[in-house]
C-alpha angles and dihedrals in degrees: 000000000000113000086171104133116217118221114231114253096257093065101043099095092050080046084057105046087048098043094052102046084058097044089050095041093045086244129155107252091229099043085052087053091041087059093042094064085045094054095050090046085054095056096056105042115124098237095034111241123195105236113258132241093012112168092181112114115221088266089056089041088060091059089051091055088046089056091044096049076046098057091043089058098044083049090053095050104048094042103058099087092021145076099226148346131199101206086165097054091056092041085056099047094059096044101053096353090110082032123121089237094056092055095040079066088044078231118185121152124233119244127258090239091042093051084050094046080047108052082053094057094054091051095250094146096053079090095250129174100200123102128293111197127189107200093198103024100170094186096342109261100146086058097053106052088049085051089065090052089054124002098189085073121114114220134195128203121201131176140148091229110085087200095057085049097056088054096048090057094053088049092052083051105054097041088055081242122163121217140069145268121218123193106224151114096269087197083057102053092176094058119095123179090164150305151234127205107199131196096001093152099028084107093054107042104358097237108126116228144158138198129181120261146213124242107251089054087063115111088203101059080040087059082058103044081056097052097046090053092050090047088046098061092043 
């Protein structure tokens, strides 16, 4: 049986660049993705951070920037005519998506017509400002789908997978979209490996951003402080 994912024609190009800078440089395919989320989180955070640690020499950064400049144009592109576009989650897909470690994590990723039935279901168009959660984002569809019905809602991303984080808050970049992504067991609330606040300031001044975040500025734990104290006095 073939489990070998196919990326979609729009993201081939960007495929190409990154599968043939590992190939040549002797990297992991998914260590080279991986870095590639972290590099493009790099570039938006508000005070600015060097990536660390970061093994790559300044010919090798140039390659990073090519896939970056790759990504905004695809991103153009999908999204003229459209509501949203998830290039990374494809990306992602066809480079572990037959791997051990993405059925380990039993990850398949929803349909774009799925995540749009879904965000109606949860009300998303009604034109809300409380709070969407995904329990288990993978790259945020969902949210993004729900982000495009109402765009004053806060949302919030978790997974247990810090890739599928990283995708899901650049994502959040990207879509102009305002909420966090914490990296996390969700069956576990308590449990806290790191977090990411995005597009804080986007109302203000319009230029998107993200920094990491502690737990206890996370609307989210905050959520759950909230409930076990309720439950508490019950």
């Amino acid at each position: 049986m073939n489990n070998h994912y196919e990326a979609s024609p729009e993201v081939r190009e960007l495929e190409k660049t990154l599968c043939q800078f590992a190939y040549v440089n002797g990297f992991d395919r998914a260590e080279v993705f991986d870095d590639l989320l972290r590099y493009i989180i790099s570039f938006f955070t508000w005070k600015f951070q060097p990536v660390e640690p970061w093994r790559y020499n300044k010919e090798q950064i140039a390659v990073f920037w090519k896939m970056l400049t790759q990504w905004f144009v695809i991103m153009d592109k999908q999204t003229i005519g459209k509501e949203w576009y998830d290039a990374l989650g494809d990306l992602y897909m066809a480079i572990t998506g037959s791997s051990g470690h993405a059925k380990r994590l039993g990850q398949n990723f929803t349909p774009d017509s799925v995540c749009n039935l879904m965000s109606k279901i949860v009300g998303a168009e009604k034109g809300g400002t409380g709070m969407i959660s995904d329990a288990a984002c993978g790259s945020g569809c969902i949210l993004l789908a729900a982000h495009v019905k109402s765009f004053k809602n806060y949302l919030v991303a978790e997974d247990i997978d810090r890739t599928c984080c990283m995708m899901a808050v650049c994502n959040f970049i990207i879509h102009g979209c305002y909420g966090e992504v914490i990296w996390h067991d969700s069956l576990q609330p308590e449990s806290y490996y790191g977090g990411w606040l995005v597009n804080e300031h986007l109302g203000e001044c319009g230029i998107p951003s993200v920094r990491e975040i502690p737990q206890e500025e996370s609307a989210l734990w905050k959520f759950w402080q909230h409930r076990k104290q309720e439950q508490v006095i019950k």
